[in-house]
N, C-alpha and C positions, 0 to 999 in steps of 0.2 A: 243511417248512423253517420252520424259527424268524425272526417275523420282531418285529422290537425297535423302538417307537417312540423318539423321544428328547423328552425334557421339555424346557422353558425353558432349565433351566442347562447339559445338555448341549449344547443349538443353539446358546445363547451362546459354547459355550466352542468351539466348531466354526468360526462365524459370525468370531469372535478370531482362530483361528489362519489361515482363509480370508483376510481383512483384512488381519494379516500378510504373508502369504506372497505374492499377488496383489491385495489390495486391495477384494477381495466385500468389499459389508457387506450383502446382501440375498437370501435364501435362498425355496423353494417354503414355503408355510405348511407342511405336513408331512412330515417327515425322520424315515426307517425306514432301518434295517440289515436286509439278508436275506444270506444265505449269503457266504461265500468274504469279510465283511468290507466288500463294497461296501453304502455307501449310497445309496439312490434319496430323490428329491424329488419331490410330487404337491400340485398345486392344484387338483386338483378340488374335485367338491362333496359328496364321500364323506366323512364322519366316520369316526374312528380304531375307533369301535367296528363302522361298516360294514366296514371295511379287514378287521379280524380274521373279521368272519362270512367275507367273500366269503373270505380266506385259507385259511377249512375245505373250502372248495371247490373253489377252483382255484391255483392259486401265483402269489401277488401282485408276482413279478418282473415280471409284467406291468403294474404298475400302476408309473405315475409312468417317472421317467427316471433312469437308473445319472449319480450326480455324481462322485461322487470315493469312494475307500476310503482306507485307513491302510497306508501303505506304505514299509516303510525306515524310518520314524521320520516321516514327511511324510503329507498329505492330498495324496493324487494324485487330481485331476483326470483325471475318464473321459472320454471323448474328446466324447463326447453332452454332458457337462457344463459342458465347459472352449470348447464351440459355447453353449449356451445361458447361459455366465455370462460369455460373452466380453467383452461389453461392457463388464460392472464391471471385468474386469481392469485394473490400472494399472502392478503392480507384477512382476519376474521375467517379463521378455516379451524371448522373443530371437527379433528379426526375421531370415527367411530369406529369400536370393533363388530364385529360381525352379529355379535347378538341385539345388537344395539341397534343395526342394519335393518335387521331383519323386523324390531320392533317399529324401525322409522318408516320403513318402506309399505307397511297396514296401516300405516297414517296414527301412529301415536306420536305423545311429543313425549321427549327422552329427560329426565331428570338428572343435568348437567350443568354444576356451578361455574358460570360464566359472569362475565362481565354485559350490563344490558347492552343490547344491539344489536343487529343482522350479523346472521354469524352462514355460510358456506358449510354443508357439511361433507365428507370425503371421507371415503374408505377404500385402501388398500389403491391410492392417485386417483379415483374416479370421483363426482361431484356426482352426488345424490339431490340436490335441490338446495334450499335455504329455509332457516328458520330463524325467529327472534326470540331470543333470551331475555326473561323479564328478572334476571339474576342468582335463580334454584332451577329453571324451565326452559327447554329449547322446545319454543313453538311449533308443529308442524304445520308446513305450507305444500306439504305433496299431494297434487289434486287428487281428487280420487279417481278418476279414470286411470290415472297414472301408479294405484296403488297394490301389493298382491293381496291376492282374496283369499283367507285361507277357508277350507271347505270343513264343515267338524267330522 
């Protein structure tokens, strides 16, 4: 698997449209693409040139945390990502109530008149993942591993 560091100006230009869209302005020190478009972020204490050895090795989607890929035209926030950059969020956050929750979290998408775009969703301060609104729909993007299962 090919995996792609980004320099300076492409993190800047990442870190911009993040800022935009939800308000990050603060990212792991390093930001790699691997497969299917998603990018992960790692702060460790591995160096880019360690990254590549171990890469020969073993497949570095193990390292660091999946944040967001390029989706639809948008930076979609991965579920693990839109949990650990929760905080910085400010902007594109649609709070949900608990039934709502509970409908998102089985992986349905929730019938909420928004404005189109990547929207954060939160309930009760926490970030439950991302979804996109095509302006009557909040898309869901919660993987299924990530989903509850209910039993009948």
């Amino acid at each position: 698997m090919k995996v792609e560091f980004y320099d300076s100006k492409r993190r800047k230009k990442i870190i911009e449209e993040l800022n935009s869209n939800f308000g990050i302005t603060e990212l792991p020190k390093v930001i790699f693409a691997t497969g299917r478009d998603k990018m992960r972020g790692f702060s460790g204490d591995l160096t880019i040139d360690e990254i590549y050895s171990l890469d020969r090795l073993a497949n570095v989607e193990f390292i660091g945390i999946y944040l967001f890929k390029e989706d639809l035209g948008h930076l979609r926030l991965g579920f693990d990502g839109a949990i650990l950059l929760g905080k910085q969020i400010i902007k594109n956050i649609v709070e949900i109530d608990e039934k709502q929750l509970e409908k998102w979290m089985t992986g349905h998408s929730l019938e909420i008149p928004l404005e189109r775009g990547m929207y954060a969703v939160r309930h009760n301060g926490d970030i439950f993942g991302c979804g996109l609104s095509d302006g009557k729909i909040l898309i869901n993007f919660v993987p299924k591993e990530r989903r509850i299962r209910r039993s009948s």
